[in-house]
N, C-alpha and C positions, 0 to 999 in steps of 0.2 A: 504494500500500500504506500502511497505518496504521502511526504511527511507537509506540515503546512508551510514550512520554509522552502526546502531544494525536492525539484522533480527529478530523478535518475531514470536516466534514457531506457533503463534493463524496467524500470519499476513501470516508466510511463507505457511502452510497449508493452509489459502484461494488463496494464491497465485495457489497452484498445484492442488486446486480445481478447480477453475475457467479458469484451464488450462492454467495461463499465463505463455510464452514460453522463455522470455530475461531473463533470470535467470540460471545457474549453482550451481548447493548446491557439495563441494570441502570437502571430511573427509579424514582430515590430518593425521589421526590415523596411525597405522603402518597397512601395507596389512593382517596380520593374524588378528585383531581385527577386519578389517572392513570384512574379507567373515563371521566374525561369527556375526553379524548383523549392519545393518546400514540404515538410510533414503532411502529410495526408490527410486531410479533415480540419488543418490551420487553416483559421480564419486571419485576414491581411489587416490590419489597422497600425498603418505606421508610427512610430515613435512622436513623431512630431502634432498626430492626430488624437493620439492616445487621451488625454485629458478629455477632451471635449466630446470623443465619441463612444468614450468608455460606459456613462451611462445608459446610453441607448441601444450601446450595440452587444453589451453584454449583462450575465443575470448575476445579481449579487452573491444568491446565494452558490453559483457555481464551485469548484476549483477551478481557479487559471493557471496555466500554464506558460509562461512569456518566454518565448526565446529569440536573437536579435542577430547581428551582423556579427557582434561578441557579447561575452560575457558583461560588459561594462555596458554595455547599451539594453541587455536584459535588466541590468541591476536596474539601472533607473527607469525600463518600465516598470517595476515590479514598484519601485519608489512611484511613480505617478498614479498606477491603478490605486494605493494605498492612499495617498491623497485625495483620490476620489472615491475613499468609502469603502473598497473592497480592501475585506478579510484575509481570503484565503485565496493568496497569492504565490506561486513559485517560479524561480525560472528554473530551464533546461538547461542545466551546467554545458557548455562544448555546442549548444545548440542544433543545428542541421548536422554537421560535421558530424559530430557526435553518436546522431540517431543515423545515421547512414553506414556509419562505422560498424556496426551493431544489425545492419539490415533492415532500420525502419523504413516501411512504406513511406513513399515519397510522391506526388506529382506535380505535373509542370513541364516546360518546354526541354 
């Protein structure tokens, strides 16, 4: 199971194995990096976007899942959703990289 701080790429993929459904994975990438590939079932809302479209575009009481271009750019979306209210936030240590290393589903160009 996903702890409330850090998502592990091995934990997040049993997660979408085992079809568990209270989760959102959020790549804050910019829109051209993420059509040319990204986690499977990530929804796109860029860093820059992130404040303003977080309460619309996501459910509070989710898990999210944030992961970015790096690590440092994960951290601080995980810093802005937490500004806007949301709890239960993680990012994806290693991000794309990471889950591809590992064999996670991926799509895009």
């Amino acid at each position: 199971m996903m702890s409330n701080l850090v998502a592990d790429v091995n934990d997040l993929k049993l997660c979408l194995e085992w079809g568990q459904p209270a989760f959102t994975i959020v790549d804050v990438r910019d829109r051209f990096t993420y059509n040319h590939g990204h986690i499977t079932g990530a929804i796109s809302i860029p860093v820059d976007d992130l404040y303003a479209r977080a309460t619309s575009s996501l459910h509070q009481e989710r898990q999210i899942c944030v992961y970015g271009e790096t690590d440092i750019q994960a951290t601080t979306a995980v810093k802005i959703l937490q500004a806007a209210g949301f709890k239960n936030v993680s990012e994806i240590p290693g991000g794309l990289a990471a889950w591809k290393k590992i064999g996670g589903a991926t799509e895009g160009v």
